[in-house]
N, C-alpha and C positions, 0 to 999 in steps of 0.2 A: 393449389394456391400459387400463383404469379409475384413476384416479386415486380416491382415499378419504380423508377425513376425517373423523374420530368426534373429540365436542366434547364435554368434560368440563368442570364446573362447577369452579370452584378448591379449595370446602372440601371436591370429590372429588376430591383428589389424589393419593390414595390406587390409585380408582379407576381414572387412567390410566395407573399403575402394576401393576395387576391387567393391564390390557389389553395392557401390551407385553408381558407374562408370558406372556399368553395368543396371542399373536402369534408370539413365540418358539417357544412349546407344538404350534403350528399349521405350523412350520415355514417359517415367517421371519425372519432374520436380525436382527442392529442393523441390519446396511447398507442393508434393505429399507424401515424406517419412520424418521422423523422426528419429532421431540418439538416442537411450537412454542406458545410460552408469552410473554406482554409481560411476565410476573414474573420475577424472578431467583428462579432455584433452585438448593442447590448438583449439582456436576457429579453424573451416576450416578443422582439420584433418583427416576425413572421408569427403570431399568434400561437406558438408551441407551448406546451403545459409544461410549469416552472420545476426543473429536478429538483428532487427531494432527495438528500444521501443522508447516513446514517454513520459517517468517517470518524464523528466523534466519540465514537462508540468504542471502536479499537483500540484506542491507545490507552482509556480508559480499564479496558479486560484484557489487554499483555500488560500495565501496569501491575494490575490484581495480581494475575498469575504467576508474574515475574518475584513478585516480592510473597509471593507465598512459597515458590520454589526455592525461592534462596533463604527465606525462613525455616522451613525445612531442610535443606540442607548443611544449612550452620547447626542447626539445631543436633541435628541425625548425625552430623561429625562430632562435633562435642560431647554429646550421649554415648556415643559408640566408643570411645579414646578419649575416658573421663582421668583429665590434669588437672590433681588439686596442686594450688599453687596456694599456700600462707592460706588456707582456709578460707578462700571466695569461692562463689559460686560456681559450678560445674561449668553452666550456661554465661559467657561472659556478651552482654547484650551490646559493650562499646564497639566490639569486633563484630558483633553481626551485621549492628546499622549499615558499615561498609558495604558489605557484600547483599544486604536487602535493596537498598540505595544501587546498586550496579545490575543488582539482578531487578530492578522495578525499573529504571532508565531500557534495560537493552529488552524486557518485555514489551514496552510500550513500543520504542523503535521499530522494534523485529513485528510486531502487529499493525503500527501505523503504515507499514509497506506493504503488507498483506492487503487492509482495509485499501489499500489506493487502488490495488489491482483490481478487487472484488468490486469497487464500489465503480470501479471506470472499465468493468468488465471485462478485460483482458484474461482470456484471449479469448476473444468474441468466433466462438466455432458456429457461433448460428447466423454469420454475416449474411444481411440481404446483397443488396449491391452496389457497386460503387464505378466512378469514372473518371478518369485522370484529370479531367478537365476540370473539376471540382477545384483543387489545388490550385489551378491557374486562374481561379476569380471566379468561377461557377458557382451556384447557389443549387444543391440538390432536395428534392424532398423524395423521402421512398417512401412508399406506402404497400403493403402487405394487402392484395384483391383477391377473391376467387375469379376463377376462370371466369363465367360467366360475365363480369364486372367489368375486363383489361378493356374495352374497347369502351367503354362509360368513363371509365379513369382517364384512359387516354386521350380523349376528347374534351375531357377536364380539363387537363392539364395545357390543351392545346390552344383552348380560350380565353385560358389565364397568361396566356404568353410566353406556354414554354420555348425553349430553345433547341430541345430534342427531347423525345422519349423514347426510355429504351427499357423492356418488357424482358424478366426473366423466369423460365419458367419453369 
């Protein structure tokens, strides 16, 4: 498998819109290529399949676990070094809300950092390719080909008005 990059100029924006079309046309998916741009564009404008993240999810299950850890641990301190004070309850629940409330805040935080990294895939050890020029106003699309394919790609790319391609293999 070949790794691909075709490098479009920015005021061809147009044209690397042309080229996922023509990618699509060829029999490649969204899933298959990648749009990468240091511009903001809005979502969809080179024909890319719209991310789906699951971010909400985290803060919701370090919430859980956060306040279930600290429910047990008040719980298991109080059980463990039982203070009867004027005859209340072992388990005193005004003191515990503090610390379920602190341990449910720093579970959710400690996993909404987590969820950002997973969800923006840091650290991407399977990087395809990339080119500095991108950063300076370039529009890249990578696309993942077999061998047999790089010179069908490339002459894709070529028609759509790339600005360079550069094949890694």
């Amino acid at each position: 498998m070949a790794h691909m990059l075709g490098l479009f100029k920015e005021e061809e924006a147009a044209a690397a819109a042309n080229a996922t079309e023509a990618l699509e046309q060829a029999g490649y998916t969204n899933e298959n290529f990648e749009i990468l741009t240091g511009s903001p564009y809005p979502e969809g404008s080179f024909g890319e399949r719209e991310a789906k993240h699951k971010l909400y999810v985290f803060p919701f299950l370090g919430a859980l676990l956060g306040f279930s850890a600290a429910m047990l641990i008040t719980g298991a301190t109080q059980a463990a070094y039982p203070l009867v004070v004027g005859g209340k309850p072992i388990l005193s629940l005004p003191a515990m809300t503090i610390i379920a409330y602190e341990g449910t805040m720093l579970g959710a935080i400690l996993f909404t950092v987590l969820g950002i990294f997973f969800e923006s895939r840091l650290p991407n050890l399977n990087a395809g390719i990339y080119d500095p020029r991108i950063t300076a106003g370039y529009i890249g699309i990578t696309v993942q080909v077999a061998e047999e394919r790089v010179n069908a790609v490339e002459q894709l790319f070529q028609r759509a008005g790339a600005a360079d391609v550069i094949v890694k293999r």
